[in-house]
Backbone as a printed PyTorch tensor [residue, N CA C, xyz], in Angstrom:
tensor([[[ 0.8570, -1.1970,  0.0000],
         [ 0.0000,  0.0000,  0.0000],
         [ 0.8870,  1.2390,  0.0000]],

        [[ 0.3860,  1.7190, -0.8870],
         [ 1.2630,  3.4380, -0.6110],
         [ 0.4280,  4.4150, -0.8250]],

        [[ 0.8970,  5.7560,  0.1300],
         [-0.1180,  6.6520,  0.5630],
         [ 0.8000,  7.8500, -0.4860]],

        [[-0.0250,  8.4880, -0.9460],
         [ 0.3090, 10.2710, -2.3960],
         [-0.8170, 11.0450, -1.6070]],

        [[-0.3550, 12.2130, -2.3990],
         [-1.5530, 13.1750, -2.1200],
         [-2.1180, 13.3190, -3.7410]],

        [[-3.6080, 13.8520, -4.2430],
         [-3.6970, 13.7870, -5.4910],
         [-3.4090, 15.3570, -5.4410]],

        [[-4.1020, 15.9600, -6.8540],
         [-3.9340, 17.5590, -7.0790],
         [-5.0370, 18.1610, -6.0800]],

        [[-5.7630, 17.6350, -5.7870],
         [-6.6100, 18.5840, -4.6770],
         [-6.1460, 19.0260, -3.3840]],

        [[-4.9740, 17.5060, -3.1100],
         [-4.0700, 18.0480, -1.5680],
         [-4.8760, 16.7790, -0.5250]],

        [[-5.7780, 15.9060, -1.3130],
         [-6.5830, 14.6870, -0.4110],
         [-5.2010, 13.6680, -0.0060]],

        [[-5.4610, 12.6590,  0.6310],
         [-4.8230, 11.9060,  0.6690],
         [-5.3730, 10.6750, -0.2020]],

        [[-4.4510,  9.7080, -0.8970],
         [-4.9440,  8.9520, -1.5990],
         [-4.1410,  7.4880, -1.3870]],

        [[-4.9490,  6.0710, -1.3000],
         [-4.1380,  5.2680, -0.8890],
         [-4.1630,  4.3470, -2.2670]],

        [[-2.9820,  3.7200, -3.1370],
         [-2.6130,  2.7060, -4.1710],
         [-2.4440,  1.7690, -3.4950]],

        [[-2.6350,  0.8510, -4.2850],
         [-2.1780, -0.8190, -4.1400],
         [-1.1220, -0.7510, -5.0400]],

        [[-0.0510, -1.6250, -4.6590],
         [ 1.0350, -1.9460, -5.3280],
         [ 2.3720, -2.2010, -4.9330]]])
């Protein structure tokens, strides 16, 4: 799992 922020500034969690 890895945690980004998108362009809004949310937090967003991927699989991978």
């Amino acid at each position: 799992m890895e945690m980004k922020h998108d362009v809004m500034g949310s937090v967003v969690q991927l699989q991978g």
